[in-house]
matplotlib code that plots the C-alpha trace (Angstrom):
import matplotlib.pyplot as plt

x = [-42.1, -39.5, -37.6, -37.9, -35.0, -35.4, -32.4, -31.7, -30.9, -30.4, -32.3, -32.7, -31.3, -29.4, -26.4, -25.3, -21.1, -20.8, -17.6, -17.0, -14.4, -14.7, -14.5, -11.8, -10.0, -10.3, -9.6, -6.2, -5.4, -6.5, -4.0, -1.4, -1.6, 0.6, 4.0, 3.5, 3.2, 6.8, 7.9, 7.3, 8.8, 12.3, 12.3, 10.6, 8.0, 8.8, 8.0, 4.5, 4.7, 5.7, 2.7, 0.3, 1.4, 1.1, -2.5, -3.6, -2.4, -3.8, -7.1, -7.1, -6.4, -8.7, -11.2, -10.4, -10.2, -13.6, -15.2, -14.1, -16.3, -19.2, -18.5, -17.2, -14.6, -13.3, -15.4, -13.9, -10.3, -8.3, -6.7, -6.0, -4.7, -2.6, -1.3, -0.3, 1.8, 3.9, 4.3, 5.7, 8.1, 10.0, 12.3, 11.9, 14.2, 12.4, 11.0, 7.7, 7.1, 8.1, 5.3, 2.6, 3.9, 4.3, 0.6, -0.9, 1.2, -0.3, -3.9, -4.6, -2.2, -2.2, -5.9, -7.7, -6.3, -7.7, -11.3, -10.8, -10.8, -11.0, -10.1, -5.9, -3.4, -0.6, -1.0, -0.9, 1.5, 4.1, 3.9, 4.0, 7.2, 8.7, 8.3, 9.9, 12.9, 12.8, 13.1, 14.8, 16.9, 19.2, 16.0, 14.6, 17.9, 17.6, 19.2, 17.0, 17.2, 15.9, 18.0, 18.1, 19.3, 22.8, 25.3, 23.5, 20.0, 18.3, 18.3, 21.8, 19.9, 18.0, 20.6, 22.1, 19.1, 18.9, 21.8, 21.4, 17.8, 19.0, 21.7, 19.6, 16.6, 18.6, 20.1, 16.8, 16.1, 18.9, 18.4, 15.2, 14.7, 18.0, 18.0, 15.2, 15.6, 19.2, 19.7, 21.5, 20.3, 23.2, 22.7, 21.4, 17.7, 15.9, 16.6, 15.9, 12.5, 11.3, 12.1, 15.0, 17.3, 17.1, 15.2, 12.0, 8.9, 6.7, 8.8, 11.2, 9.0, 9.0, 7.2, 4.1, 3.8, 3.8, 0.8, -1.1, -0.8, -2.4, -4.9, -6.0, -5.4, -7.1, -10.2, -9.4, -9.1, -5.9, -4.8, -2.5, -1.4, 0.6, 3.3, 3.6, 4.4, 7.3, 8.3, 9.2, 10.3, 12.5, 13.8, 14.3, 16.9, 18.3, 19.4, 20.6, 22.2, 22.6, 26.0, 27.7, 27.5, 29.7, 32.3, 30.6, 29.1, 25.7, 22.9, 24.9, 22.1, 21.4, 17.6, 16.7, 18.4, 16.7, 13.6, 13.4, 13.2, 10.0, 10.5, 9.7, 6.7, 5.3, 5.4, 4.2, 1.7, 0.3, 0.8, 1.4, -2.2, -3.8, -7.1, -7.5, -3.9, -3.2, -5.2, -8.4, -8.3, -6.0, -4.4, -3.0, -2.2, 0.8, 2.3, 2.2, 3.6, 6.5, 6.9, 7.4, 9.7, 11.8, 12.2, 12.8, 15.7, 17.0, 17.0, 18.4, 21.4, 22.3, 20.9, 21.5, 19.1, 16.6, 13.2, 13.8, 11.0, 8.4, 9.8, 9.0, 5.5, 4.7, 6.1, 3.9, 1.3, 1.6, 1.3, -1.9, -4.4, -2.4, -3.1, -6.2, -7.1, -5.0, -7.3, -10.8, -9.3, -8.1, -11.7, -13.6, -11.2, -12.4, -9.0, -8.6]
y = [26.7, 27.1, 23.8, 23.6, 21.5, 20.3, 19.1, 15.4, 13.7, 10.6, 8.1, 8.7, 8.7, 12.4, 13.5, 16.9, 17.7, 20.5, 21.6, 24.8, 27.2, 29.1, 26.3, 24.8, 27.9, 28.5, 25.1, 25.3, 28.7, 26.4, 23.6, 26.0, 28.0, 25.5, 26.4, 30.1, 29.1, 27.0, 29.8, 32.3, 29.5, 29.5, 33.2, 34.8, 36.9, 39.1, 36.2, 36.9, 40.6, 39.5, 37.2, 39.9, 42.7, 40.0, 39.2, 42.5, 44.0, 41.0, 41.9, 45.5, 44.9, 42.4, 44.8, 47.9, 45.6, 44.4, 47.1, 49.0, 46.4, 46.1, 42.4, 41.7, 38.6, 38.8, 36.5, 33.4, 33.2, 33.8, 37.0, 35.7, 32.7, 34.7, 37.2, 33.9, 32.0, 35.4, 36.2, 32.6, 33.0, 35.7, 35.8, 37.0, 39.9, 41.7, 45.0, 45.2, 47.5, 44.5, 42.4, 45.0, 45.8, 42.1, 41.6, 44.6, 44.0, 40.4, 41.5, 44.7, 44.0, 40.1, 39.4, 42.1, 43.9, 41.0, 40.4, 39.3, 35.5, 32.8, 35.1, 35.7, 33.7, 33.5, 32.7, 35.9, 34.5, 34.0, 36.7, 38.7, 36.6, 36.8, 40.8, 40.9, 38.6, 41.4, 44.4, 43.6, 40.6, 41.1, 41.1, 38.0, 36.3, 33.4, 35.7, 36.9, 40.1, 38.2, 39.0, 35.8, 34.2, 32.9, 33.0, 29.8, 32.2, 30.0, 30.4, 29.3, 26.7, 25.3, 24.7, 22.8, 21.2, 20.1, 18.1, 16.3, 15.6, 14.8, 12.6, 10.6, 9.8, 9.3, 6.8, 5.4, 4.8, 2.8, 0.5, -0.1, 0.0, -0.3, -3.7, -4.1, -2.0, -1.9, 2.0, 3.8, 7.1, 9.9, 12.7, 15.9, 14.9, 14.9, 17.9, 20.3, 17.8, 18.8, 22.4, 22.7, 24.8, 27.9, 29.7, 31.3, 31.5, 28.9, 27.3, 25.6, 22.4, 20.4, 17.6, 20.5, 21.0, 17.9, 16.7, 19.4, 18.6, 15.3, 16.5, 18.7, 15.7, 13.7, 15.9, 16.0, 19.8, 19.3, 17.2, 14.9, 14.9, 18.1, 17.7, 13.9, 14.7, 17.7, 15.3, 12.5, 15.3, 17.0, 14.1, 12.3, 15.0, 15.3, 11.7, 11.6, 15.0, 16.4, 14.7, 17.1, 19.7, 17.9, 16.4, 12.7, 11.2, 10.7, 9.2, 10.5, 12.8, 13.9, 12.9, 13.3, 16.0, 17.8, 17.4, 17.5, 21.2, 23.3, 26.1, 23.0, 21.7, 24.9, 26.0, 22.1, 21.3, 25.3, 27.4, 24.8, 23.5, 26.7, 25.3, 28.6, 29.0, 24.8, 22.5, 21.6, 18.0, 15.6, 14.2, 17.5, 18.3, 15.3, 17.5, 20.6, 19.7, 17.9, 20.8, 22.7, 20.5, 20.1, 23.6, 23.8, 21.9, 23.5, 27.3, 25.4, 23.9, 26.4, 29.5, 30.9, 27.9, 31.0, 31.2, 28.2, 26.5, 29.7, 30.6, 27.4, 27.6, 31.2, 30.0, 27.4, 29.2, 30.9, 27.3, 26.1, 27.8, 25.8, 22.4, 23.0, 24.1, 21.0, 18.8, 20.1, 20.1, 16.3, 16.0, 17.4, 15.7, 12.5, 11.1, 9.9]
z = [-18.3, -15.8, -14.6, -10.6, -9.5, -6.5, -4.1, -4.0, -0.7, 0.9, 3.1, 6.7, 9.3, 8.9, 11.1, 11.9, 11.9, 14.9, 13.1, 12.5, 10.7, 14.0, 16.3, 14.5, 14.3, 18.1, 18.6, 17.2, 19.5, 22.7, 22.0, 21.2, 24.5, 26.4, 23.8, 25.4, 29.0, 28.5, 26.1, 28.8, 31.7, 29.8, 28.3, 31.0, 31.4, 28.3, 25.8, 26.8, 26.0, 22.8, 21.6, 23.6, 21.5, 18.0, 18.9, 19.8, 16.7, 14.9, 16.6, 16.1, 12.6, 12.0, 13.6, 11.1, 7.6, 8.4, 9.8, 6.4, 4.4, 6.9, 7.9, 11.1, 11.1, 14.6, 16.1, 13.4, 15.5, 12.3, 13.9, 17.2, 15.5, 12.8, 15.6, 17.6, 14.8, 14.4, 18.0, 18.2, 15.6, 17.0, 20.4, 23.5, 23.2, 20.1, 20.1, 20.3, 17.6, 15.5, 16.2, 15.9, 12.6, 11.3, 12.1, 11.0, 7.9, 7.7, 8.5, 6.7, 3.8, 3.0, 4.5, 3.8, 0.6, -1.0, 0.8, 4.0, 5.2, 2.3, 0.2, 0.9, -1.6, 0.6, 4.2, 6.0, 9.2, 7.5, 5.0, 8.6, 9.3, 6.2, 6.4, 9.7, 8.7, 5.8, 7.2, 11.1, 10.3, 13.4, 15.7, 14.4, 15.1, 18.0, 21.0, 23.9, 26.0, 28.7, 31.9, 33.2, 29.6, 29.2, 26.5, 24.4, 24.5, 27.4, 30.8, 32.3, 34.9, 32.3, 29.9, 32.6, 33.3, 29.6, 29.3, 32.0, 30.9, 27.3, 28.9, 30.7, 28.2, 25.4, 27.5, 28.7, 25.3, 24.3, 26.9, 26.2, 22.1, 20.8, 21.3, 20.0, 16.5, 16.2, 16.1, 19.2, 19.3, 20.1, 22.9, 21.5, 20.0, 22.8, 24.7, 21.8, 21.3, 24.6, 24.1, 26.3, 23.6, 23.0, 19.9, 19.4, 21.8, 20.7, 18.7, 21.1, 22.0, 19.4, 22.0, 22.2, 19.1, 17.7, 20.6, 19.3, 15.8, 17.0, 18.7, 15.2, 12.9, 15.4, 15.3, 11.0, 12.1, 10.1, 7.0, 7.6, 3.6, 3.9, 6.9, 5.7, 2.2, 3.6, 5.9, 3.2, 1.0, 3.4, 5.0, 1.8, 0.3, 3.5, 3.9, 0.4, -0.2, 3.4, 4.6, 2.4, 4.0, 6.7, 4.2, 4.4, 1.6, -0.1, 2.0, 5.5, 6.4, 9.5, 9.0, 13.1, 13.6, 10.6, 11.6, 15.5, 15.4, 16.6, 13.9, 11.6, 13.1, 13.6, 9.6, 9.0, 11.0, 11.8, 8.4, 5.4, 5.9, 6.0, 4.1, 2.2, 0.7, 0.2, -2.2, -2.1, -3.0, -0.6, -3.9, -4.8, -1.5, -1.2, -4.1, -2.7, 0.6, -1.4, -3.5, 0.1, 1.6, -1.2, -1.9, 1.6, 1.3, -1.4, 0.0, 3.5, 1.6, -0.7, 1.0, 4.8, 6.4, 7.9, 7.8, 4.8, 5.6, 5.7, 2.0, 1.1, 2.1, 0.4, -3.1, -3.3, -2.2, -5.5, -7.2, -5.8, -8.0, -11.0, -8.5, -8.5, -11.9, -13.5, -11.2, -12.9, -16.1, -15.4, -14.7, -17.5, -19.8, -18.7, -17.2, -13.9]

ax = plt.figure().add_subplot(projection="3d")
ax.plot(x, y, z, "-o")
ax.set_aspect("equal")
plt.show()
Protein backbone atom coordinates (compact mmCIF):
# COMPACT_ATOMS: atom_id res chain seq x y z
CA UNK A 1 0.00 0.00 0.00
CA UNK A 2 1.21 3.34 -0.94
CA UNK A 3 2.25 5.88 1.98
CA UNK A 4 0.17 9.28 1.42
CA UNK A 5 2.19 11.93 3.16
CA UNK A 6 0.40 14.56 3.81
CA UNK A 7 1.95 18.27 4.33
CA UNK A 8 2.28 19.32 7.91
CA UNK A 9 1.53 22.87 8.93
CA UNK A 10 1.07 25.09 11.71
CA UNK A 11 -1.72 26.62 13.80
CA UNK A 12 -3.67 29.51 12.51
CA UNK A 13 -3.54 32.40 11.99
CA UNK A 14 -1.52 32.18 8.28
CA UNK A 15 0.26 35.26 6.71
CA UNK A 16 1.07 35.77 3.16
CA UNK A 17 4.85 37.48 2.21
CA UNK A 18 3.99 39.75 -1.12
CA UNK A 19 7.67 39.40 -1.89
CA UNK A 20 8.68 38.52 -4.94
CA UNK A 21 11.94 37.67 -7.07
CA UNK A 22 10.32 40.10 -9.53
CA UNK A 23 9.26 42.70 -7.22
CA UNK A 24 12.44 42.63 -5.55
CA UNK A 25 14.29 42.71 -8.61
CA UNK A 26 12.38 45.76 -9.94
CA UNK A 27 12.59 47.11 -6.76
CA UNK A 28 16.27 47.41 -6.78
CA UNK A 29 16.09 49.10 -10.62
CA UNK A 30 13.64 51.85 -8.92
CA UNK A 31 15.98 52.84 -6.05
CA UNK A 32 18.82 52.95 -8.39
CA UNK A 33 17.25 55.32 -10.99
CA UNK A 34 18.27 58.49 -8.95
CA UNK A 35 22.54 57.47 -9.48
CA UNK A 36 21.55 57.97 -13.42
CA UNK A 37 19.59 61.20 -13.11
CA UNK A 38 22.97 62.80 -11.04
CA UNK A 39 25.12 60.60 -13.42
CA UNK A 40 23.55 62.21 -16.36
CA UNK A 41 23.40 65.97 -14.25
CA UNK A 42 27.41 65.85 -13.97
CA UNK A 43 28.27 63.83 -17.35
CA UNK A 44 25.65 65.16 -19.34
CA UNK A 45 23.25 63.89 -21.42
CA UNK A 46 25.43 61.19 -23.03
CA UNK A 47 25.71 59.23 -19.59
CA UNK A 48 22.20 58.33 -20.38
CA UNK A 49 22.88 57.03 -23.89
CA UNK A 50 25.16 54.92 -22.16
CA UNK A 51 22.86 52.93 -19.59
CA UNK A 52 19.98 53.17 -22.53
CA UNK A 53 22.06 51.22 -24.87
CA UNK A 54 23.23 48.55 -21.62
CA UNK A 55 19.58 47.90 -20.81
CA UNK A 56 18.40 47.60 -24.20
CA UNK A 57 20.87 45.14 -25.19
CA UNK A 58 20.33 43.47 -21.75
CA UNK A 59 16.64 43.30 -22.90
CA UNK A 60 17.04 42.24 -26.34
CA UNK A 61 19.23 39.59 -25.04
CA UNK A 62 17.29 38.50 -22.48
CA UNK A 63 14.47 38.38 -24.98
CA UNK A 64 16.48 35.91 -27.55
CA UNK A 65 18.08 33.40 -24.71
CA UNK A 66 14.60 32.75 -23.48
CA UNK A 67 12.70 32.79 -26.42
CA UNK A 68 15.28 29.98 -27.66
CA UNK A 69 14.05 27.73 -24.60
CA UNK A 70 10.32 28.66 -24.67
CA UNK A 71 10.37 30.53 -21.28
CA UNK A 72 10.02 34.01 -21.27
CA UNK A 73 12.15 35.79 -18.34
CA UNK A 74 11.76 39.35 -19.23
CA UNK A 75 9.09 40.20 -17.19
CA UNK A 76 11.46 39.12 -13.66
CA UNK A 77 13.76 42.59 -13.99
CA UNK A 78 17.01 40.57 -14.04
CA UNK A 79 17.92 42.08 -17.59
CA UNK A 80 17.02 45.55 -16.97
CA UNK A 81 18.71 45.20 -13.70
CA UNK A 82 21.91 43.34 -15.30
CA UNK A 83 22.00 45.96 -18.25
CA UNK A 84 21.85 48.71 -15.49
CA UNK A 85 24.85 47.59 -13.10
CA UNK A 86 27.07 47.54 -16.50
CA UNK A 87 25.93 50.70 -18.01
CA UNK A 88 26.84 52.24 -14.58
CA UNK A 89 30.22 50.89 -14.50
CA UNK A 90 31.39 52.52 -17.54
CA UNK A 91 31.98 56.48 -18.30
CA UNK A 92 30.26 58.81 -20.11
CA UNK A 93 32.61 58.97 -22.91
CA UNK A 94 32.47 55.13 -24.04
CA UNK A 95 31.40 53.91 -27.25
CA UNK A 96 28.42 52.53 -27.36
CA UNK A 97 29.15 49.48 -29.06
CA UNK A 98 30.84 48.63 -25.74
CA UNK A 99 27.96 48.40 -23.71
CA UNK A 100 25.79 46.49 -26.17
CA UNK A 101 28.48 43.99 -26.36
CA UNK A 102 29.13 43.74 -22.43
CA UNK A 103 25.49 42.89 -21.99
CA UNK A 104 24.83 40.68 -24.66
CA UNK A 105 27.96 39.04 -23.57
CA UNK A 106 26.62 38.85 -19.96
CA UNK A 107 23.04 37.74 -21.05
CA UNK A 108 23.45 35.25 -23.81
CA UNK A 109 26.84 33.93 -22.69
CA UNK A 110 26.95 34.01 -18.67
CA UNK A 111 22.98 33.76 -18.16
CA UNK A 112 21.74 31.82 -20.55
CA UNK A 113 24.56 29.29 -21.77
CA UNK A 114 23.87 27.83 -18.61
CA UNK A 115 19.81 27.95 -18.17
CA UNK A 116 18.79 31.17 -17.77
CA UNK A 117 18.00 32.90 -14.30
CA UNK A 118 19.00 30.76 -11.09
CA UNK A 119 20.92 28.91 -12.92
CA UNK A 120 24.34 31.32 -13.83
CA UNK A 121 27.53 30.57 -11.42
CA UNK A 122 29.06 33.83 -11.79
CA UNK A 123 27.13 36.94 -11.71
CA UNK A 124 26.53 37.89 -15.20
CA UNK A 125 27.23 42.10 -14.48
CA UNK A 126 30.25 41.80 -13.80
CA UNK A 127 31.35 39.10 -15.95
CA UNK A 128 29.89 41.92 -18.58
CA UNK A 129 32.35 44.29 -16.80
CA UNK A 130 35.11 42.22 -16.49
CA UNK A 131 34.86 41.44 -20.38
CA UNK A 132 34.88 45.06 -21.14
CA UNK A 133 37.79 45.98 -18.84
CA UNK A 134 39.24 42.84 -20.99
CA UNK A 135 38.98 43.61 -24.29
CA UNK A 136 38.72 47.95 -24.28
CA UNK A 137 40.84 48.75 -21.26
CA UNK A 138 41.56 52.39 -22.39
CA UNK A 139 37.63 52.99 -22.78
CA UNK A 140 36.80 51.86 -19.46
CA UNK A 141 39.33 54.23 -18.03
CA UNK A 142 37.63 57.15 -15.73
CA UNK A 143 37.81 60.03 -18.61
CA UNK A 144 34.64 61.43 -20.30
CA UNK A 145 34.06 62.69 -23.76
CA UNK A 146 31.56 64.89 -22.43
CA UNK A 147 32.12 68.51 -23.94
CA UNK A 148 31.49 70.23 -21.00
CA UNK A 149 33.98 67.94 -18.85
CA UNK A 150 37.23 69.35 -17.53
CA UNK A 151 40.75 68.14 -17.23
CA UNK A 152 39.83 66.07 -13.58
CA UNK A 153 36.79 64.18 -15.89
CA UNK A 154 33.89 66.41 -14.20
CA UNK A 155 32.41 69.32 -15.26
CA UNK A 156 34.77 72.31 -14.57
CA UNK A 157 31.79 74.19 -12.52
CA UNK A 158 31.17 71.38 -10.56
CA UNK A 159 34.50 70.56 -9.59
CA UNK A 160 34.61 73.95 -8.31
CA UNK A 161 31.47 73.55 -6.80
CA UNK A 162 32.89 70.40 -4.91
CA UNK A 163 35.48 71.87 -3.02
CA UNK A 164 33.88 74.39 -1.80
CA UNK A 165 31.12 71.91 -0.77
CA UNK A 166 33.69 69.44 0.64
CA UNK A 167 35.25 72.46 2.44
CA UNK A 168 32.49 73.48 4.16
CA UNK A 169 30.85 70.12 5.48
CA UNK A 170 33.93 68.69 6.40
CA UNK A 171 34.15 71.63 8.41
CA UNK A 172 30.61 71.46 9.74
CA UNK A 173 31.46 68.34 11.00
CA UNK A 174 34.30 69.06 12.98
CA UNK A 175 32.61 71.55 14.78
CA UNK A 176 30.00 69.62 15.62
CA UNK A 177 31.33 65.80 16.31
CA UNK A 178 34.91 66.22 16.76
CA UNK A 179 34.49 67.31 20.01
CA UNK A 180 32.55 64.98 20.75
CA UNK A 181 34.52 61.67 19.38
CA UNK A 182 37.89 63.01 19.20
CA UNK A 183 38.56 62.39 15.37
CA UNK A 184 38.97 65.59 12.96
CA UNK A 185 38.03 64.49 9.76
CA UNK A 186 40.43 65.92 6.75
CA UNK A 187 38.89 67.62 3.49
CA UNK A 188 38.44 65.26 0.65
CA UNK A 189 35.84 62.46 2.07
CA UNK A 190 32.92 64.05 1.57
CA UNK A 191 32.93 65.50 -1.81
CA UNK A 192 33.65 62.23 -3.55
CA UNK A 193 30.77 60.76 -0.86
CA UNK A 194 28.26 62.94 -2.41
CA UNK A 195 29.40 62.16 -5.95
CA UNK A 196 31.02 65.34 -6.71
CA UNK A 197 34.40 63.62 -8.32
CA UNK A 198 34.65 62.39 -11.30
CA UNK A 199 34.40 58.46 -12.35
CA UNK A 200 31.92 56.30 -13.68
CA UNK A 201 28.08 56.95 -14.29
CA UNK A 202 26.42 55.49 -11.43
CA UNK A 203 29.08 54.99 -9.52
CA UNK A 204 30.13 58.48 -8.43
CA UNK A 205 27.57 58.96 -5.38
CA UNK A 206 28.58 56.97 -2.93
CA UNK A 207 25.73 59.01 -0.60
CA UNK A 208 23.01 57.25 -3.36
CA UNK A 209 24.10 54.29 -3.29
CA UNK A 210 24.55 53.73 0.02
CA UNK A 211 20.55 55.15 0.72
CA UNK A 212 19.54 52.59 -1.61
CA UNK A 213 21.28 49.84 -0.16
CA UNK A 214 19.14 50.79 2.98
CA UNK A 215 16.29 50.93 1.55
CA UNK A 216 16.99 46.96 0.11
CA UNK A 217 18.30 45.81 3.48
CA UNK A 218 15.62 47.59 4.98
CA UNK A 219 12.98 45.70 2.93
CA UNK A 220 15.67 42.26 3.66
CA UNK A 221 15.67 42.66 -0.25
CA UNK A 222 19.36 42.44 0.45
CA UNK A 223 21.61 40.62 3.14
CA UNK A 224 23.25 42.56 5.16
CA UNK A 225 26.01 39.63 5.93
CA UNK A 226 27.81 40.12 2.64
CA UNK A 227 28.88 44.04 2.32
CA UNK A 228 29.51 43.83 6.27
CA UNK A 229 31.87 41.00 6.17
CA UNK A 230 33.91 42.94 2.83
CA UNK A 231 33.68 45.82 4.69
CA UNK A 232 35.50 44.41 7.90
CA UNK A 233 37.67 42.50 5.57
CA UNK A 234 38.61 45.25 3.33
CA UNK A 235 38.92 47.80 5.88
CA UNK A 236 40.75 45.52 8.27
CA UNK A 237 43.83 44.81 5.79
CA UNK A 238 43.73 48.25 4.77
CA UNK A 239 44.34 49.72 8.27
CA UNK A 240 46.93 47.21 9.01
CA UNK A 241 48.81 46.83 5.71
CA UNK A 242 47.66 49.80 3.58
CA UNK A 243 50.04 52.76 4.95
CA UNK A 244 52.70 51.13 2.96
CA UNK A 245 51.98 51.95 0.03
CA UNK A 246 52.59 55.60 1.26
CA UNK A 247 55.99 54.91 3.06
CA UNK A 248 54.17 55.03 6.73
CA UNK A 249 53.95 52.16 8.79
CA UNK A 250 51.71 49.24 9.73
CA UNK A 251 48.18 50.10 10.95
CA UNK A 252 48.48 53.80 8.88
CA UNK A 253 45.70 52.92 6.56
CA UNK A 254 43.69 55.07 4.95
CA UNK A 255 40.52 53.17 6.16
CA UNK A 256 37.94 56.26 4.97
CA UNK A 257 39.36 57.02 2.16
CA UNK A 258 39.21 53.25 1.07
CA UNK A 259 36.00 52.86 1.37
CA UNK A 260 34.10 56.15 0.47
CA UNK A 261 34.19 55.30 -3.08
CA UNK A 262 30.91 54.49 -5.22
CA UNK A 263 32.68 51.76 -7.46
CA UNK A 264 32.80 50.04 -3.97
CA UNK A 265 29.38 50.18 -2.87
CA UNK A 266 28.12 49.49 -6.06
CA UNK A 267 30.03 45.75 -6.35
CA UNK A 268 29.05 45.50 -2.43
CA UNK A 269 25.87 46.24 -1.93
CA UNK A 270 24.49 45.57 -5.98
CA UNK A 271 26.50 42.43 -7.40
CA UNK A 272 28.28 40.57 -4.28
CA UNK A 273 24.71 39.66 -2.93
CA UNK A 274 23.44 38.41 -6.07
CA UNK A 275 21.29 35.52 -4.16
CA UNK A 276 21.99 33.06 -7.08
CA UNK A 277 25.85 33.29 -7.25
CA UNK A 278 26.42 33.94 -3.12
CA UNK A 279 25.58 31.37 -0.31
CA UNK A 280 22.64 30.16 0.66
CA UNK A 281 22.99 30.16 4.34
CA UNK A 282 23.79 33.77 6.18
CA UNK A 283 26.60 31.87 8.16
CA UNK A 284 28.45 30.99 5.04
CA UNK A 285 27.77 34.19 3.60
CA UNK A 286 30.13 36.29 6.31
CA UNK A 287 32.91 33.99 4.74
CA UNK A 288 32.31 34.64 1.34
CA UNK A 289 32.09 38.35 1.59
CA UNK A 290 35.48 38.16 3.62
CA UNK A 291 36.93 35.94 1.14
CA UNK A 292 35.84 39.04 -1.36
CA UNK A 293 37.12 41.72 0.44
CA UNK A 294 40.27 40.28 1.27
CA UNK A 295 41.14 39.23 -2.10
CA UNK A 296 40.08 42.51 -2.92
CA UNK A 297 42.72 43.93 -1.10
CA UNK A 298 45.17 41.86 -2.27
CA UNK A 299 44.78 42.32 -6.20
CA UNK A 300 44.36 46.37 -5.13
CA UNK A 301 47.80 46.29 -3.37
CA UNK A 302 49.77 44.25 -5.44
CA UNK A 303 47.94 44.50 -8.76
CA UNK A 304 46.82 47.81 -10.82
CA UNK A 305 43.86 48.76 -8.17
CA UNK A 306 41.11 48.31 -11.39
CA UNK A 307 38.12 46.74 -11.42
CA UNK A 308 39.80 44.85 -7.95
CA UNK A 309 36.83 44.69 -6.27
CA UNK A 310 34.66 43.01 -9.40
CA UNK A 311 37.56 40.25 -9.64
CA UNK A 312 37.07 39.72 -6.24
CA UNK A 313 33.59 38.99 -6.51
CA UNK A 314 33.81 36.49 -9.65
CA UNK A 315 36.55 34.19 -7.92
CA UNK A 316 34.53 33.57 -5.21
CA UNK A 317 31.75 33.01 -7.12
CA UNK A 318 33.65 29.97 -8.19
CA UNK A 319 33.96 29.01 -4.26
CA UNK A 320 30.39 29.00 -3.22
CA UNK A 321 29.22 25.66 -4.41
CA UNK A 322 32.17 24.31 -1.92
CA UNK A 323 30.28 26.83 0.92
CA UNK A 324 27.51 25.34 0.48
CA UNK A 325 28.28 21.78 0.07
CA UNK A 326 30.72 21.88 3.36
CA UNK A 327 27.54 23.24 5.14
CA UNK A 328 25.21 20.00 4.31
CA UNK A 329 27.94 17.88 4.91
CA UNK A 330 28.52 19.69 8.44
CA UNK A 331 24.97 18.81 8.70
CA UNK A 332 24.59 15.21 7.93
CA UNK A 333 27.75 14.60 9.95
CA UNK A 334 25.95 15.61 12.93
CA UNK A 335 28.22 18.75 13.89
CA UNK A 336 27.02 22.04 14.47
Amino acid sequence: MKESRIPLVGSAPFFHAASSTAGDIWTAVLVLLPCLAWGTYAFGWRALAVVFCSVAAAMVGDLMQSGFRGRFELGDGSAALTGLLIGYSMTAGVPLHIPILSSLFAILVVKGAFGGLGNNWMNPALAGIVFATLNWPGSMAWIGSDPRLGAAGVPESLGSFAASVDAGLTHLFNSGFSPIFGVELADGYIGPLLGLRDGRIGETSGFLLLAASAILIGNRILRWEVPASIFAAFGTLTWIFGGMRTENSFFSGDVLGALSHGSFFLVAFFMATDPVTSPTRRSRSLWYGAGIGSIAFILGYFGTRFDAMGAAVLMMNCFVPALDGMWKRRKEGGAA
